[in-house]
C-alpha positions in Angstrom: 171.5 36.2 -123.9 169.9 39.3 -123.8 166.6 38.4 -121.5 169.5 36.7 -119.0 171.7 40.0 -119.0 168.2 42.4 -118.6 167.4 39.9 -115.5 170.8 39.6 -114.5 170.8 43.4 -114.4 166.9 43.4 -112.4 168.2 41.3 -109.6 171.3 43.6 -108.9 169.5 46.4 -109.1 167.2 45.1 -106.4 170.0 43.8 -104.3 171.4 47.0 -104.5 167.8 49.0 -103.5 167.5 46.4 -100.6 171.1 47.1 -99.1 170.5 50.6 -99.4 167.1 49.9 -97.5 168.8 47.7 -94.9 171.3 50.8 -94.5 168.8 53.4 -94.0 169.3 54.5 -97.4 165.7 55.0 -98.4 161.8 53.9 -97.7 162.0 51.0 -100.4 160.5 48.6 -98.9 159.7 46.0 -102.4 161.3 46.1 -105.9 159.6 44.5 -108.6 161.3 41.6 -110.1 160.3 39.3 -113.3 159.8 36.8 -110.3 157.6 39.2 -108.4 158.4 41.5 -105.4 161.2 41.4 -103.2 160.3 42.8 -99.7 162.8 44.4 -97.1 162.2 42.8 -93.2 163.4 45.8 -92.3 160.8 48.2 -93.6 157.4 47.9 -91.6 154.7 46.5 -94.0 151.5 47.7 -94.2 149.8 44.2 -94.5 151.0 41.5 -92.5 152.2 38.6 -94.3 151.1 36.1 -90.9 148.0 36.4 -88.9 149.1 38.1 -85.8 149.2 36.2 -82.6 147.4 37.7 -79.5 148.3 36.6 -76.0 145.0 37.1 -74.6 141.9 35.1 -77.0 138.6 36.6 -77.5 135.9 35.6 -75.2 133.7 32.9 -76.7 129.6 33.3 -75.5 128.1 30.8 -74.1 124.6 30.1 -72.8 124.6 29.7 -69.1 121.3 29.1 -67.1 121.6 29.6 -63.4 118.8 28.6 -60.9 118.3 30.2 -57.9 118.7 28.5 -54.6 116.0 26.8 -52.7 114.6 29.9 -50.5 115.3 32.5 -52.5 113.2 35.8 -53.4 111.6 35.1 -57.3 113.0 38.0 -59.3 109.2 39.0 -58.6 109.3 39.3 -55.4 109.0 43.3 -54.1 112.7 44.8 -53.7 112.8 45.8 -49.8 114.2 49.7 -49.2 117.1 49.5 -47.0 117.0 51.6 -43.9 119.0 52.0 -40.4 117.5 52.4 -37.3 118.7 54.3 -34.5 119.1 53.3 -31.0 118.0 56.4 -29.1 117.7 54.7 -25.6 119.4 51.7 -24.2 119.8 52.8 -20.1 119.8 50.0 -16.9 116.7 50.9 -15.0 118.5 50.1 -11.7 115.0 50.8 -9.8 113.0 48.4 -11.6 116.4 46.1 -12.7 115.0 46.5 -16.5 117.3 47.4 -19.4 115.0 49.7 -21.7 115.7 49.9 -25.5 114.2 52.4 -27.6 114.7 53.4 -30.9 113.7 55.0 -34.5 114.2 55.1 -38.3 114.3 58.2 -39.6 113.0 58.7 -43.6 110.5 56.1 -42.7 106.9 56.9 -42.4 104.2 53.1 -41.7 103.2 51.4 -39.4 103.2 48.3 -40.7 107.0 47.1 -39.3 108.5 45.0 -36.5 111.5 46.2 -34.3 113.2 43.3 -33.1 115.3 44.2 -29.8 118.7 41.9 -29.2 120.8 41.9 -26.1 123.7 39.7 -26.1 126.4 39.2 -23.1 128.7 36.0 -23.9 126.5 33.3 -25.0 123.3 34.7 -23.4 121.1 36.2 -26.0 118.1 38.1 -25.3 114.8 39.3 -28.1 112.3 41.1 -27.6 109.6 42.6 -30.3 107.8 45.9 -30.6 105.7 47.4 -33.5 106.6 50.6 -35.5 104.7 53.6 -35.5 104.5 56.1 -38.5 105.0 59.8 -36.7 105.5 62.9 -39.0 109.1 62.3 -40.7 110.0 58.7 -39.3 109.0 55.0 -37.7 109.2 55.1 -33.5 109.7 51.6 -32.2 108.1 50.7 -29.2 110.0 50.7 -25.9 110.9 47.2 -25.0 112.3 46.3 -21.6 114.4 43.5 -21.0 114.5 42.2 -17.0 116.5 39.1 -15.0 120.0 40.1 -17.0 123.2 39.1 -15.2 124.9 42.2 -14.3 127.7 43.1 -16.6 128.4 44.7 -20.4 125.4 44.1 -22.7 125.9 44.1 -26.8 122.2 46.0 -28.3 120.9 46.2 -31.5 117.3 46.7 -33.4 116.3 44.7 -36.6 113.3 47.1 -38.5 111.0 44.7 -41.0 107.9 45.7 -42.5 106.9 44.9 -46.3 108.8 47.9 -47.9 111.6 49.0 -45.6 114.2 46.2 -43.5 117.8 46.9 -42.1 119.4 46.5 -39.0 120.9 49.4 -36.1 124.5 49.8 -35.1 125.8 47.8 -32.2 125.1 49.6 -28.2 126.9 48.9 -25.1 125.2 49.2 -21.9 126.5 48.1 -18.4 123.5 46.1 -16.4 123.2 46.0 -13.2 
């Protein structure tokens, strides 16, 4: 009778502790008990009793082989430095009816590039070519001329390629004719 009045007496004691928890009564958050401890859902415990969830699962790696297109560079092929010419002439000739483009790119010193010259008006497109020419701090591209345009608003740009250096001018307007 005794062991059932000493547990008897355990268990109120840890009701008791856990109401007075429950109340705000004090940080006991387990009471040992002959049956083991008795925890309080309202004190925070230090180890989690369930795996915690997450919303948002940890990334898995996987082994992904890309090829690259047909056409492509070969991550061997030498990385180009991109540059921006600059149309400095794009006047109407009205004496010899020729639009003249010319133009430069500055921070660029070879000669071994291309300027490409195109005029546009609607659905007419115009090209011509010129080589670049290494002067002290830039490339000069040839003059071009363009002749037989329709008279009206002409769209010009230059395209700069050589084996190092490639990029493309802003867009001119010029009136023809």
């Amino acid at each position: 009778m005794r062991a059932a009045s000493a547990a008897a007496l355990v268990a109120a004691a840890a009701v008791a502790l856990t109401s007075c928890s429950a109340l705000g009564g004090g940080p006991a958050a387990a009471v040992a008990t002959a049956s083991g401890p008795v925890l309080d859902p309202s004190v925070a415990s230090a180890t989690p009793t369930e795996p915690v969830a997450s919303d948002t699962p940890l990334p898995t790696p996987t082994a992904t082989v890309t090829e690259a297109p047909s056409g492509a560079p070969s991550a061997s092929a030498p990385t180009r430095t991109a540059v921006t010419p600059f149309i400095t002439t794009a006047d109407w000739d009205a004496s010899r009816k020729a639009l003249d483009v010319s133009a430069i790119v500055p921070g660029v010193v070879e000669s071994d590039g291309v300027c490409t010259v195109t005029a546009t008006s609607g659905a007419t497109t115009r090209t011509a070519t010129g080589e670049g020419v290494a002067a002290s701090s830039y490339t000069g591209c040839e003059a071009v001329s363009f002749t037989g345009l329709a008279a009206g608003s002409w769209k010009v740009a230059v395209r700069y390629d050589s084996a190092k250096s490639a990029g493309t001018s802003a867009v001119g307007t010029v009136q023809v004719g």
